[in-house]
Backbone bond lengths (Angstrom), bond angles and torsions (degrees), N, CA, C in turn:
res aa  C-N    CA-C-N  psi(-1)  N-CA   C-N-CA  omega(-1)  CA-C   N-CA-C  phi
1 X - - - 1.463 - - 1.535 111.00 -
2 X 1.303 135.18 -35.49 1.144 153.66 -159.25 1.528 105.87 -68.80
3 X 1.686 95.68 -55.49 1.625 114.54 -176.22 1.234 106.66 -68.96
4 X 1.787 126.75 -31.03 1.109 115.17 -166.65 1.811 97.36 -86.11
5 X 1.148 114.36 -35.64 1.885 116.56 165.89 1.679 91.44 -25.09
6 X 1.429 98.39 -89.87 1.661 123.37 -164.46 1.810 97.30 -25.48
7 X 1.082 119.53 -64.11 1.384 117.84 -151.64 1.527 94.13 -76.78
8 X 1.284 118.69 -31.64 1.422 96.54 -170.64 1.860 101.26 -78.88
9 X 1.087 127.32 -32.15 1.607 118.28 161.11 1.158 121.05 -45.41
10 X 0.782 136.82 -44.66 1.499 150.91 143.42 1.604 129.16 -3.24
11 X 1.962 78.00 -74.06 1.768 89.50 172.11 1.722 100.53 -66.82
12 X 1.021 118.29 -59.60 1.471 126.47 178.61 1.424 118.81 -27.68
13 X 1.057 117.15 -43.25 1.512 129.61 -171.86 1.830 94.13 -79.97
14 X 1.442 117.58 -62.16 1.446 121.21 163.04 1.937 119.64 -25.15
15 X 1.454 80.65 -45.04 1.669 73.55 -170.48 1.321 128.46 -81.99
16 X 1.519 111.84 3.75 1.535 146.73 -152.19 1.802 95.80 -96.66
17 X 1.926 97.97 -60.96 1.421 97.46 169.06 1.148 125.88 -54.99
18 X 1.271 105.85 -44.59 1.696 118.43 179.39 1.464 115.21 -36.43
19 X 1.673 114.76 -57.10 0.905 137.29 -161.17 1.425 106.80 -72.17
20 X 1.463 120.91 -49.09 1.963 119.72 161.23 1.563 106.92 -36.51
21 X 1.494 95.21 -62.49 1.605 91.13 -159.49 1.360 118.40 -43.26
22 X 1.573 117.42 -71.38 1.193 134.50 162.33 1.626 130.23 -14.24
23 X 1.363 91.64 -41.48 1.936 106.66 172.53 1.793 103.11 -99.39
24 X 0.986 111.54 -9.80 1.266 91.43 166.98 1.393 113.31 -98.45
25 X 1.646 122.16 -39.75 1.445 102.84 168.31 1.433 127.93 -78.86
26 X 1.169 95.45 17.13 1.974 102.95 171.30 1.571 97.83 -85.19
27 X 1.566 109.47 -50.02 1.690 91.37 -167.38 1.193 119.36 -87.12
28 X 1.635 123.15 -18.46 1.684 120.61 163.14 1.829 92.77 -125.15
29 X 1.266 92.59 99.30 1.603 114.60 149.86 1.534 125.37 -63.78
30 X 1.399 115.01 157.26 1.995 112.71 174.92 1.780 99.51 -29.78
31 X 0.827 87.52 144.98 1.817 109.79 154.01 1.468 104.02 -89.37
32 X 1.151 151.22 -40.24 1.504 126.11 -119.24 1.863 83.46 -145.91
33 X 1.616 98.62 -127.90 1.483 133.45 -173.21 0.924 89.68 -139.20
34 X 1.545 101.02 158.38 1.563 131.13 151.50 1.381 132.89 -88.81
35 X 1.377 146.82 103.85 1.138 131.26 -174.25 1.607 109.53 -95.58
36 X 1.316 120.57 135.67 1.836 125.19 178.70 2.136 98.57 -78.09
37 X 1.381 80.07 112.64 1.667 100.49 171.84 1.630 113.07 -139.02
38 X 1.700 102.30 138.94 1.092 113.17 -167.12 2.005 127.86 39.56
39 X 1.507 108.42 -83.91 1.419 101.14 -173.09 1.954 91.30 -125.72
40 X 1.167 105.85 5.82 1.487 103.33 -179.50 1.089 100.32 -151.00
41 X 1.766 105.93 -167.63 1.144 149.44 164.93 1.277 127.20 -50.80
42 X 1.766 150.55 155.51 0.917 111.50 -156.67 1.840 69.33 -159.15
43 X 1.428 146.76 122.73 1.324 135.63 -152.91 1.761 83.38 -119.48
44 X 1.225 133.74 111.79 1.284 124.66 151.69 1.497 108.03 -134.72
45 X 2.031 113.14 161.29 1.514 122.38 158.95 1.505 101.71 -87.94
46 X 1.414 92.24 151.81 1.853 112.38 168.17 1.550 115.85 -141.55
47 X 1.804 128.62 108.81 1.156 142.82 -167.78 1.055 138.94 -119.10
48 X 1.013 166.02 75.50 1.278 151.84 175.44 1.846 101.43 135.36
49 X 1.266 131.49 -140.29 1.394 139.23 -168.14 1.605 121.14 175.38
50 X 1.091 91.74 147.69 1.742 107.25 -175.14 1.231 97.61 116.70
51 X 1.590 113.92 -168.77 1.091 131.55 164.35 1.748 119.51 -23.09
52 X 1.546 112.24 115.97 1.372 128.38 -175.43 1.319 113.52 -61.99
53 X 1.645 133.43 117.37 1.447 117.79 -168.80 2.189 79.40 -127.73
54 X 1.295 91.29 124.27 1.897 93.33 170.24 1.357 99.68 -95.06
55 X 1.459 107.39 131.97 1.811 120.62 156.07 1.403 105.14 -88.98
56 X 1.905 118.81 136.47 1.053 111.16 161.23 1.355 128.04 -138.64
57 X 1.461 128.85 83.57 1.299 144.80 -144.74 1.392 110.71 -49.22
58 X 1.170 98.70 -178.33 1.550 118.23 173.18 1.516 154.04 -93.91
59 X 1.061 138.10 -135.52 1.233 138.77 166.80 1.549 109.37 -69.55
60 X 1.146 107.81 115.90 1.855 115.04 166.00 1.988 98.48 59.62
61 X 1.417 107.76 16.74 1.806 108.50 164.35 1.696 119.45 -72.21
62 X 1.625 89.22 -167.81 1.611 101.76 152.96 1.009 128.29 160.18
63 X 0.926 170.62 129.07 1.584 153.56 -101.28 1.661 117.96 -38.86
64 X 1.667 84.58 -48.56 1.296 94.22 176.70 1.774 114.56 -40.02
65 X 0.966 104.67 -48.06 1.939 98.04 -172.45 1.271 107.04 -57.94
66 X 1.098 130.19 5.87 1.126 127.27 -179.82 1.618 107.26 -118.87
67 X 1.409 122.86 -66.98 1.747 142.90 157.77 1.644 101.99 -20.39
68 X 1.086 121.93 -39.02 1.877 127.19 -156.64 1.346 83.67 -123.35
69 X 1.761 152.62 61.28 1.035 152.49 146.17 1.428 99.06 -125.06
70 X 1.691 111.97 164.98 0.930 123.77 166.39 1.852 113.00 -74.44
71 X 0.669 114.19 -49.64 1.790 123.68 176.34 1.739 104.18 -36.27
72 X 1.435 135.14 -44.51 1.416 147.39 172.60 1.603 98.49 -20.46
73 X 1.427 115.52 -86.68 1.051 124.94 -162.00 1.645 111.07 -48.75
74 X 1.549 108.37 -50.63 1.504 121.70 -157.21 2.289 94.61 -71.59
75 X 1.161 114.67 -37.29 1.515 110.74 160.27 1.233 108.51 -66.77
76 X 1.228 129.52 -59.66 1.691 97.32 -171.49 0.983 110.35 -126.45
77 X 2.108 112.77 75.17 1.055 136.42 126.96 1.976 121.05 -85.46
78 X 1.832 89.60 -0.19 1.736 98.12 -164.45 1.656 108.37 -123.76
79 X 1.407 74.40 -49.48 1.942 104.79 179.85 1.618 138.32 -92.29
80 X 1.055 119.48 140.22 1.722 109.14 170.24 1.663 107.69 -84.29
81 X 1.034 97.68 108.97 1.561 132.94 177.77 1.449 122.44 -54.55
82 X 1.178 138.08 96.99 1.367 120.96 166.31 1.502 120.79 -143.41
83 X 1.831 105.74 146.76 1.263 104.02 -169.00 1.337 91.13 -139.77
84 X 1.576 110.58 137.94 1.495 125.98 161.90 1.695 109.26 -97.37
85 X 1.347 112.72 147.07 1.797 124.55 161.24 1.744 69.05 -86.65
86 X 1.869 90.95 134.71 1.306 119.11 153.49 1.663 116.98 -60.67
87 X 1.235 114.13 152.95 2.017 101.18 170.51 0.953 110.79 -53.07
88 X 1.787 128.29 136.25 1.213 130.22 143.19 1.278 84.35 122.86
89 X 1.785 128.70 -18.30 1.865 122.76 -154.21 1.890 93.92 -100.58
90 X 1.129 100.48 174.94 1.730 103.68 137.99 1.890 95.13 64.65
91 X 1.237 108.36 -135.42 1.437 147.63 155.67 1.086 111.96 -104.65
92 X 1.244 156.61 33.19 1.415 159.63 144.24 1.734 114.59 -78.15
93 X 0.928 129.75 58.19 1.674 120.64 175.86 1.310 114.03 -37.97
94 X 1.363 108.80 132.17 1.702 118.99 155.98 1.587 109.51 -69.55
95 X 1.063 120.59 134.75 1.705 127.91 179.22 1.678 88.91 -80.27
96 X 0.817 150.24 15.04 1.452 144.81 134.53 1.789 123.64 -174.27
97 X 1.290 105.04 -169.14 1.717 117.17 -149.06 1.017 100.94 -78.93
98 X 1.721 126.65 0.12 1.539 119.65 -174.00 1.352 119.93 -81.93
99 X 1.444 122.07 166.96 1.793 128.06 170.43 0.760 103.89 -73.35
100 X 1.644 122.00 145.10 1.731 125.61 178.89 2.169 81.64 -111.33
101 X 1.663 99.48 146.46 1.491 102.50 158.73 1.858 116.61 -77.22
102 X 0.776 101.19 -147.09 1.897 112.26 -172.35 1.368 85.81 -96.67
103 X 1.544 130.96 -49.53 1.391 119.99 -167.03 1.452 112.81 -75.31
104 X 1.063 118.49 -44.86 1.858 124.38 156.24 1.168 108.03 -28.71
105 X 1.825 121.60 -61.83 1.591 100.81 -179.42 1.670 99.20 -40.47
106 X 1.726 120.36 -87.69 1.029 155.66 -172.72 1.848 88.29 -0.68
107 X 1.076 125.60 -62.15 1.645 128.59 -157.77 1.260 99.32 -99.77
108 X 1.329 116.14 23.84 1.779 120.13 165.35 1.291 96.94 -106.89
109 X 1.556 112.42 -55.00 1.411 111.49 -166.86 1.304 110.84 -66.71
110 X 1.678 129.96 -32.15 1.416 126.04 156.78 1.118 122.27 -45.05
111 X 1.507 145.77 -27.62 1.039 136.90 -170.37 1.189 102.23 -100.65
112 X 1.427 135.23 -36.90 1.340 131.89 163.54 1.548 126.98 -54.31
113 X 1.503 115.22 -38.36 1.782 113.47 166.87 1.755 98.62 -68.03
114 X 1.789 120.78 -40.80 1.067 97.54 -161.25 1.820 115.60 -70.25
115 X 1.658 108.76 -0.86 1.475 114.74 175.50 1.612 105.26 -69.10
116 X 1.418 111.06 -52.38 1.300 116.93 -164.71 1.891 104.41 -60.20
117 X 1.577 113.10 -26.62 1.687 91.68 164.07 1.815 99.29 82.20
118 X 0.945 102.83 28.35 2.243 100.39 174.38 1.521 89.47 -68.16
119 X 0.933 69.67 159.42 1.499 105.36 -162.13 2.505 97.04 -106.11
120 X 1.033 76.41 -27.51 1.775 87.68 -172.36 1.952 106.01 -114.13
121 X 1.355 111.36 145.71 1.649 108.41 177.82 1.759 90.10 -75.77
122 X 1.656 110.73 125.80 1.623 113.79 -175.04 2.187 87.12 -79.41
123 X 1.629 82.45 -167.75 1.388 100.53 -176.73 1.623 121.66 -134.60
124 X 1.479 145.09 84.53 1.156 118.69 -120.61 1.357 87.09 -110.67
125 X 1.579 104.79 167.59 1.135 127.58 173.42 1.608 127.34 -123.30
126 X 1.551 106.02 113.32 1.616 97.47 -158.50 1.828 90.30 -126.96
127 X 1.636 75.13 145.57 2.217 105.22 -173.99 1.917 89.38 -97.10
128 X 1.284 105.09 126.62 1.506 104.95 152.80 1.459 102.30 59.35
129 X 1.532 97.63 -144.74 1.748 112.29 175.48 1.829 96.88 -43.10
130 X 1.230 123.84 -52.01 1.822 105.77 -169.56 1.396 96.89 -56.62
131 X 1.623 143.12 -47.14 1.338 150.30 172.90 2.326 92.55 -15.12
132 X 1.630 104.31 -65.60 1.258 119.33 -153.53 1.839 104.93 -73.94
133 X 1.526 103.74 -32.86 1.717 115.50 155.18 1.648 108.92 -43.65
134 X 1.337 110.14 -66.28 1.260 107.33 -173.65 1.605 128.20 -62.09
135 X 1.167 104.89 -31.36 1.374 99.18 159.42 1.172 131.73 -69.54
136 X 1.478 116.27 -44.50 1.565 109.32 155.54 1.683 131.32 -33.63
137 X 1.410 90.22 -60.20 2.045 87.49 162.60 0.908 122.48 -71.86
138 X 1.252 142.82 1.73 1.632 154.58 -176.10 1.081 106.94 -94.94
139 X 1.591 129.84 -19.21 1.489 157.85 162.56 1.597 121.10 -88.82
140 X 1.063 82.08 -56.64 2.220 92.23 -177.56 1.392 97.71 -78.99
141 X 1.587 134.86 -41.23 1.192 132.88 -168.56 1.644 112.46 -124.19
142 X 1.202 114.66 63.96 1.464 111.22 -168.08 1.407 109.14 -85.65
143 X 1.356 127.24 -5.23 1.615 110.97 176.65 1.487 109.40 -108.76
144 X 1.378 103.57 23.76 1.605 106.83 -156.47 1.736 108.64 -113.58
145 X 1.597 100.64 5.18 1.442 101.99 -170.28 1.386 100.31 -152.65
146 X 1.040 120.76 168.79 1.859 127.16 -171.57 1.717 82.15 -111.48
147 X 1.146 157.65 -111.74 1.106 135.03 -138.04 1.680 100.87 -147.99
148 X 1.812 110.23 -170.12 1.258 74.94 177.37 1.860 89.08 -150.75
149 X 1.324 132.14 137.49 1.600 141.52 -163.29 1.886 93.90 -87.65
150 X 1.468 114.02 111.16 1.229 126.37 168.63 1.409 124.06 -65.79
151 X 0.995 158.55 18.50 1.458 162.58 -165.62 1.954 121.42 -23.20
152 X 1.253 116.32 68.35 1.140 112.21 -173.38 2.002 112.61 65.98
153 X 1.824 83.97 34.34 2.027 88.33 -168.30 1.784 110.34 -82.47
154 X 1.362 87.70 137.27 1.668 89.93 172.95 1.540 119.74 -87.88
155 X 1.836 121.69 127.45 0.553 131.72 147.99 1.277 158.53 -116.54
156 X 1.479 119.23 25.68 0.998 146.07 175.34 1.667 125.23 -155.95
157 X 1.162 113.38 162.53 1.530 106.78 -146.42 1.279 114.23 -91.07
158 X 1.421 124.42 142.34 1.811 131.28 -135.00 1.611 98.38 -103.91
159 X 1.507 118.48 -25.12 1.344 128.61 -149.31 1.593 125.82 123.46
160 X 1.092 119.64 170.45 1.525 112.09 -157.61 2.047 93.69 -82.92
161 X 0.890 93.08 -176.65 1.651 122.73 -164.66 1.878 89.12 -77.06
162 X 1.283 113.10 140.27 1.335 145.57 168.81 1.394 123.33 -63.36
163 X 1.566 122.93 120.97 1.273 110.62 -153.19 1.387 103.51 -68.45
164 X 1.605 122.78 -19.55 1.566 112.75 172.96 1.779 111.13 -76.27
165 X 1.473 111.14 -17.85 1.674 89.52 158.82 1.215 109.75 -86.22
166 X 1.127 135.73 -25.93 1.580 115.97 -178.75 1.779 110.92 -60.27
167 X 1.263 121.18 -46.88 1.333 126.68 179.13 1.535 106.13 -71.09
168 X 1.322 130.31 -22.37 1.506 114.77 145.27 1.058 139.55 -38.38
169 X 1.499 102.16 -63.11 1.184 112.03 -171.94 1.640 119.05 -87.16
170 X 1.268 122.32 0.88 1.559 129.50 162.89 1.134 113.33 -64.78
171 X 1.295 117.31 125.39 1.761 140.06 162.04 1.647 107.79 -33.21
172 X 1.096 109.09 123.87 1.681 121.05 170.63 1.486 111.34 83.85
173 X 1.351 114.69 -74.79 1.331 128.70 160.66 1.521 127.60 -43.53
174 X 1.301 96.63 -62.80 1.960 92.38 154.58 1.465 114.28 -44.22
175 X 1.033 120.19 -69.20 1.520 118.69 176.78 1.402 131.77 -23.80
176 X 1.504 91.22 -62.10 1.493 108.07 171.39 1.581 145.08 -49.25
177 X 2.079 90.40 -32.40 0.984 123.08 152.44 1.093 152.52 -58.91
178 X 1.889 97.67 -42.05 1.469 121.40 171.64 1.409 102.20 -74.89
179 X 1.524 137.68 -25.66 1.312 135.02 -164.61 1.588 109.51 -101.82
180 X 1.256 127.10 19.18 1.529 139.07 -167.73 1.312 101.41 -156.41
181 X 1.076 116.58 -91.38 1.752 113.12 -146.99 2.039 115.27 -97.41
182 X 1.434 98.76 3.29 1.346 94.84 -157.45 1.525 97.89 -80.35
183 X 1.334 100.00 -39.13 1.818 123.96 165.77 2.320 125.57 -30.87
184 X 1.244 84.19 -37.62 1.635 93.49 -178.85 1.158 103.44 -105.18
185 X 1.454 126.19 -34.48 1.340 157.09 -158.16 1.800 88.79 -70.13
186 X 1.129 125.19 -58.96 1.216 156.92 -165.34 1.775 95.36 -63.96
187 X 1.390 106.24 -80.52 1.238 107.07 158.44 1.300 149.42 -4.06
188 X 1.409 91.56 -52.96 1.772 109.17 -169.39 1.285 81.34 -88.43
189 X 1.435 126.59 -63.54 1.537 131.68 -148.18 2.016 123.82 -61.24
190 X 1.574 87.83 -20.96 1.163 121.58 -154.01 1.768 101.03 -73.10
191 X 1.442 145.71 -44.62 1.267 145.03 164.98 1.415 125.17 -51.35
192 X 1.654 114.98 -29.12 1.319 128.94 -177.59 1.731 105.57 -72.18
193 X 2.003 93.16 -46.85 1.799 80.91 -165.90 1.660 83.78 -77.66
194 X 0.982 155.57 -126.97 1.439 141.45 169.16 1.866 106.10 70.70
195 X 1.357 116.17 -45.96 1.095 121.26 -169.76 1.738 106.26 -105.28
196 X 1.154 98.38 -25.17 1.911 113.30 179.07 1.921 90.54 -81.81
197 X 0.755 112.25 -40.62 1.867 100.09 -175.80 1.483 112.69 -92.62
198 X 1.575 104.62 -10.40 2.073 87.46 -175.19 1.413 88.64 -107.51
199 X 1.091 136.51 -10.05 1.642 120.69 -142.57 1.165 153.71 60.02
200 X 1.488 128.54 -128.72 1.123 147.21 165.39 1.583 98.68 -46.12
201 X 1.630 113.70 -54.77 1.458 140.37 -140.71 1.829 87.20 -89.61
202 X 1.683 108.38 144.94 1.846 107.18 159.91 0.840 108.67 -88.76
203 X 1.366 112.89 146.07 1.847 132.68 -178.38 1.880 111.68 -66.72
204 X 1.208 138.16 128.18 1.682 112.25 -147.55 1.577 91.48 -100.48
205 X 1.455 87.88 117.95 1.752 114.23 -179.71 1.198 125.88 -16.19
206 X 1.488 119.71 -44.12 2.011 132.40 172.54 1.853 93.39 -55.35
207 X 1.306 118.46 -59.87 1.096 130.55 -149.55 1.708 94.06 -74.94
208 X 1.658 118.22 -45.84 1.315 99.54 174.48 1.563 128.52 -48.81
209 X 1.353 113.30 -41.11 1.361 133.76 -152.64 1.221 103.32 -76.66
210 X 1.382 113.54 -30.23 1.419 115.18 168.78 1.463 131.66 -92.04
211 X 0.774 96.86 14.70 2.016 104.89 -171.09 1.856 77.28 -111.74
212 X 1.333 128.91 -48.18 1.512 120.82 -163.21 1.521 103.16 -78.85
213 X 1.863 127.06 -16.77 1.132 108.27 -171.75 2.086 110.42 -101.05
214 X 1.378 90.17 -22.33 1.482 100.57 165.40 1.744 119.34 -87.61
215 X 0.607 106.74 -15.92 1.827 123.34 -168.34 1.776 106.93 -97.92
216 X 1.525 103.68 -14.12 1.350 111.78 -172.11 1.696 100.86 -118.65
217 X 1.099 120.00 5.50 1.633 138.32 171.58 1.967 97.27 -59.95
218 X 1.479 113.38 123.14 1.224 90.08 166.68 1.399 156.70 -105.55
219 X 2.140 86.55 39.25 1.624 105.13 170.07 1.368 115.17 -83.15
220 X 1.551 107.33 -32.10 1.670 120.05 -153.77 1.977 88.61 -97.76
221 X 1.357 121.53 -22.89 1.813 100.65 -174.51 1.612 98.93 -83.75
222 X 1.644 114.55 -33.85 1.494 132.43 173.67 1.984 108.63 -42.63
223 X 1.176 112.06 -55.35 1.801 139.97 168.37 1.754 106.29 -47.06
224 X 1.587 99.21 -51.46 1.478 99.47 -166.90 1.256 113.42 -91.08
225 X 1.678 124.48 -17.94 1.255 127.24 156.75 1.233 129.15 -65.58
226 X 1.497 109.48 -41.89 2.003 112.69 177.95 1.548 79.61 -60.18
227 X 1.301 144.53 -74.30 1.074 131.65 -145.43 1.564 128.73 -52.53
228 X 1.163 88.09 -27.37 1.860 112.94 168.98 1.332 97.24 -56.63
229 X 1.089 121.23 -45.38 1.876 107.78 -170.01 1.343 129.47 -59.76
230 X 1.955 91.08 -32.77 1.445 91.28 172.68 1.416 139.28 -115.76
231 X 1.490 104.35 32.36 1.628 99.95 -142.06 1.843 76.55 -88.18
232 X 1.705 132.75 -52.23 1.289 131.10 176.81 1.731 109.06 -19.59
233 X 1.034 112.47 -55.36 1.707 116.54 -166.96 2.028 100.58 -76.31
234 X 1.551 102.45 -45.66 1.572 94.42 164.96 1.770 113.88 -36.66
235 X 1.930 109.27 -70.10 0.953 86.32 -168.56 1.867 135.29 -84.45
236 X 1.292 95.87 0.45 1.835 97.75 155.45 1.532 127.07 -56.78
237 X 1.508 106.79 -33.06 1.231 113.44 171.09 1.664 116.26 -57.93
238 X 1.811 110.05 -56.70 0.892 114.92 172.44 1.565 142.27 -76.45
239 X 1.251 116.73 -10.76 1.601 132.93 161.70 1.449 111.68 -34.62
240 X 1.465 108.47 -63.58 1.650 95.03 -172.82 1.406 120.05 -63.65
241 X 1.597 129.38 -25.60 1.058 135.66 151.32 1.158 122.04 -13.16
242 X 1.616 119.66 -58.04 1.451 121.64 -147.62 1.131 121.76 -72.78
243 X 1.143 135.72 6.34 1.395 145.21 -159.13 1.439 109.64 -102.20
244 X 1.512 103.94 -46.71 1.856 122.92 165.07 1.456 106.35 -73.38
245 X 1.010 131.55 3.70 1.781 109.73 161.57 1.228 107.43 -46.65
246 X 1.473 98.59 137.47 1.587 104.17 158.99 1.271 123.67 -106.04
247 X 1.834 127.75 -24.05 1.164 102.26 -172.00 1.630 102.58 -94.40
248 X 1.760 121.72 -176.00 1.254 133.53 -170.00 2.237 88.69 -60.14
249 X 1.653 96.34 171.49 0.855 112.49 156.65 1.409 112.34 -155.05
250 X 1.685 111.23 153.34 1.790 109.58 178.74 1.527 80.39 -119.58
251 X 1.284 99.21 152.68 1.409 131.76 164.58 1.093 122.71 -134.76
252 X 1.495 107.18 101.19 1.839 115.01 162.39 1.284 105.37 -105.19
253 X 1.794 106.14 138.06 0.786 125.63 161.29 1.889 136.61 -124.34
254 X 0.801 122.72 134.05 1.724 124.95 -169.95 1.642 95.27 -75.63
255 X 1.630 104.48 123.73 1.625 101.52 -168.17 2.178 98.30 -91.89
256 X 0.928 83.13 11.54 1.928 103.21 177.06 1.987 101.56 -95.43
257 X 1.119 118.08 -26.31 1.448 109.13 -152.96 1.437 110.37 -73.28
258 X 1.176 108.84 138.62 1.787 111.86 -161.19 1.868 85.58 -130.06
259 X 1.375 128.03 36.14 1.171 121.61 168.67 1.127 101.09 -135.41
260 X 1.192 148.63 -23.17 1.898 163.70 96.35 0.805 129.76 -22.87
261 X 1.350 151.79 21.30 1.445 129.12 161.49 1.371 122.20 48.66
262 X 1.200 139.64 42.61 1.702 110.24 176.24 1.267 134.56 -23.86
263 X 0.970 116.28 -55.15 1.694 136.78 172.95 1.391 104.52 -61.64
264 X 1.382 118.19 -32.22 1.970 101.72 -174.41 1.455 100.82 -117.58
265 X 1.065 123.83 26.97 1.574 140.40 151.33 1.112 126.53 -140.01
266 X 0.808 140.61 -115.89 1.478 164.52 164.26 2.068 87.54 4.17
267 X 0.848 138.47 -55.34 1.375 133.80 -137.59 2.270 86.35 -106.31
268 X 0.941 92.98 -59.55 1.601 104.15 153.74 1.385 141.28 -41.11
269 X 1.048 108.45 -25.42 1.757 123.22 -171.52 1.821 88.14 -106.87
270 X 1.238 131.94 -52.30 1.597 141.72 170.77 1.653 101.46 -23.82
271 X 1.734 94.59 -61.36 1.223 112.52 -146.86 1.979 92.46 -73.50
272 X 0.724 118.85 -32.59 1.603 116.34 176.70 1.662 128.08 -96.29
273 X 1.513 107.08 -6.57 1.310 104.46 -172.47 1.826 94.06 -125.49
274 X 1.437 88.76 106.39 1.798 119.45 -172.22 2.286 93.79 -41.03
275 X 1.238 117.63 -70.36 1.152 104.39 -164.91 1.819 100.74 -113.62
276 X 1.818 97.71 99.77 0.845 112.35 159.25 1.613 116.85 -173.09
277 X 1.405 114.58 157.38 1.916 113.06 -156.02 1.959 94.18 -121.36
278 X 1.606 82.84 120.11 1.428 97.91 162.49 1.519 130.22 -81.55
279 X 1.524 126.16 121.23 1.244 126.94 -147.28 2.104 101.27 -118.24
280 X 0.923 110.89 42.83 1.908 98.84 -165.50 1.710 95.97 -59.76
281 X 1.526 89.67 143.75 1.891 111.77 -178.50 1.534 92.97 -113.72
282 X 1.512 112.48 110.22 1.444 123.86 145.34 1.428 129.95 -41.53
283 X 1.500 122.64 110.13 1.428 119.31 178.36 1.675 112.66 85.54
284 X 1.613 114.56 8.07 1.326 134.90 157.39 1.281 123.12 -98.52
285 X 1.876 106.16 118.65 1.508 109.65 164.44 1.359 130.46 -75.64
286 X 1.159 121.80 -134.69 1.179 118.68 149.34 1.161 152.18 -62.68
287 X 1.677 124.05 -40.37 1.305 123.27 164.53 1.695 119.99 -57.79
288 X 0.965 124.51 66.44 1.024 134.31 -175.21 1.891 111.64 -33.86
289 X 1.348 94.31 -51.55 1.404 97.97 -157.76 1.931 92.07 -90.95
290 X 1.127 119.35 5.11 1.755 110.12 170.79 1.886 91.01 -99.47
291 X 1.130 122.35 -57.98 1.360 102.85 165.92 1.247 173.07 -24.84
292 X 1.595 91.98 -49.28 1.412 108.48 175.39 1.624 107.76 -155.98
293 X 1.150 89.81 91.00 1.920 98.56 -163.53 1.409 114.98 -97.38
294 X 1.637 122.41 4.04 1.271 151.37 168.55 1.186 120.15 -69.53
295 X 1.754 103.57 -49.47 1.103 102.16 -173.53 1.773 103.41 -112.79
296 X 0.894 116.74 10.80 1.634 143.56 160.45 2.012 97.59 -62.55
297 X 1.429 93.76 -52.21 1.658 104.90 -175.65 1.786 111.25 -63.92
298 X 1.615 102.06 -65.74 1.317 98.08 166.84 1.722 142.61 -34.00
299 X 1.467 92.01 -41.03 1.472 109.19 -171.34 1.932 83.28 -68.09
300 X 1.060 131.43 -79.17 1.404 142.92 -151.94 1.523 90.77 -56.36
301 X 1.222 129.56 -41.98 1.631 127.12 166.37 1.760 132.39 -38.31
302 X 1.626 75.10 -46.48 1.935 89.85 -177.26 1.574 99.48 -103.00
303 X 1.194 135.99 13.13 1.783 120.19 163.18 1.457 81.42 -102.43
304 X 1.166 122.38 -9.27 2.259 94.25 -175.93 1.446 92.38 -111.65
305 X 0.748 130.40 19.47 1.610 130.04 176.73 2.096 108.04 -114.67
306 X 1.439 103.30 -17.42 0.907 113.31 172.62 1.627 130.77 -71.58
């Protein structure tokens, strides 16, 4: 009787996730196309023309952080535009339950521009954790890109993993978690960080609702937690690197951002990587690119002008 209790909680709890997912990709569907890469699917937008500039978001993002900014329009009013959901983000499926490191993104997103076939080396532009993507390919793929625009990017390691990602990302229990409580849990929690990443500035309501109804799915928070475990050891790996970059880098940073460090990035990464320009925005948090999408433009102006 016990087991049959257990299992039917189980299914119950299952059908709970089910039920988020489903309503959340009913009310914000793909943005873009799908491109077939490696063992899947590959969900990105593509806009505008000229010179190829890649966005590559962040923690629990996906195109959208980029699509639902002001900066969208002003790139591809100039540029050919493109943004991938990382695996596991967005509409991008992971072909399985494992953690990808920072360099894993990095050799996903290579194989995905190398599907699309450009014709030109693009120039990417990475938010946060995509900030820490881009350096990885800026490393693994250094002749393969003209430079790359940091946006409040992390590169060095913040502290260990969060006891709600650790209980994410645990076998059974994570599960259980992600399929019950992470959902309301999410909810409540969800206006505060909202106010820790925009600042001063409100986060614009379409755009909130959707980062909490896709971001609260419990394949993609499950994806972004294993990943939490390892991104610290990614970037130890990659630190000594930084000094041998070769191509340019811009760095903006929000001198408000309490999810970045200024001082243990942004001011740090300057200080070791010979050709590249530190940009701090007064009265900017974190969303870099909903903030200040002007000078989001400039920066992407002067690495292709370079």
């Amino acid at each position: 009787m016990r087991a049959l209790l257990l299992l039917s909680a189980v299914l119950l709890f299952s059908g709970c996730g089910a039920i988020h997912t489903a309503l959340a990709e009913r009310h914000f569907p793909p943005q873009g196309r799908f491109l077939p890469v490696g063992t899947g699917y590959a969900h990105y937008i593509r806009a505008g023309s000229g010179s190829p500039v890649v966005y590559i978001h962040g923690s629990l993002g996906s195109t959208r952080d980029l699509t639902d900014s002001p900066t969208f329009p002003l790139l591809t009013a100039r540029y050919d535009v493109i943004a991938f959901d990382r695996p596991g983000f967005g509409y991008t499926r992971r072909p399985c339950r494992t953690a990808m490191s920072i360099e894993d993104h990095a050799r996903a997103l290579h194989g995905d521009l190398a599907a699309l076939h450009l014709t030109e080396k693009p120039l990417l532009v990475g938010h946060s954790m995509g900030g820490a993507v881009a350096l990885a390919y800026a490393e693994l793929y250094p002749d393969e890109i003209r430079g790359a625009v940091l946006l409040g990017g992390l590169a060095y390691p913040q502290g260990p993993p969060s006891a709600l990602e650790r209980l994410s990302a645990a076998p059974v229990l994570g599960d259980l978690f992600l399929q019950t409580i992470a959902q309301p849990l999410g909810a409540l929690l969800g206006p505060g960080q909202f106010k820790r990443v925009f600042g001063p500035m409100p986060a614009p309501r379409g755009y909130e609702r959707a980062v909490l109804a896709l971001g609260l799915r419990p394949a993609e928070f499950r994806a972004d937690s294993q990943d939490a475990l390892l991104v610290n050891r990614s970037l130890e790996r990659m630190i000594p690197r930084y000094p041998a970059i070769k191509v340019p880098l811009e760095i903006l940073q929000g001198e408000l951002d309490k999810n970045v460090s200024p001082e243990d990035n942004a001011v740090r990464l300057h200080a070791v990587v010979p050709n590249s320009t530190l940009v701090m925005l007064p009265g900017v948090a974190h969303a870099v690119q909903f903030a200040a999408p002007q000078q989001v433009l400039h920066a992407v102006e002067r690495l292709l002008r370079h």
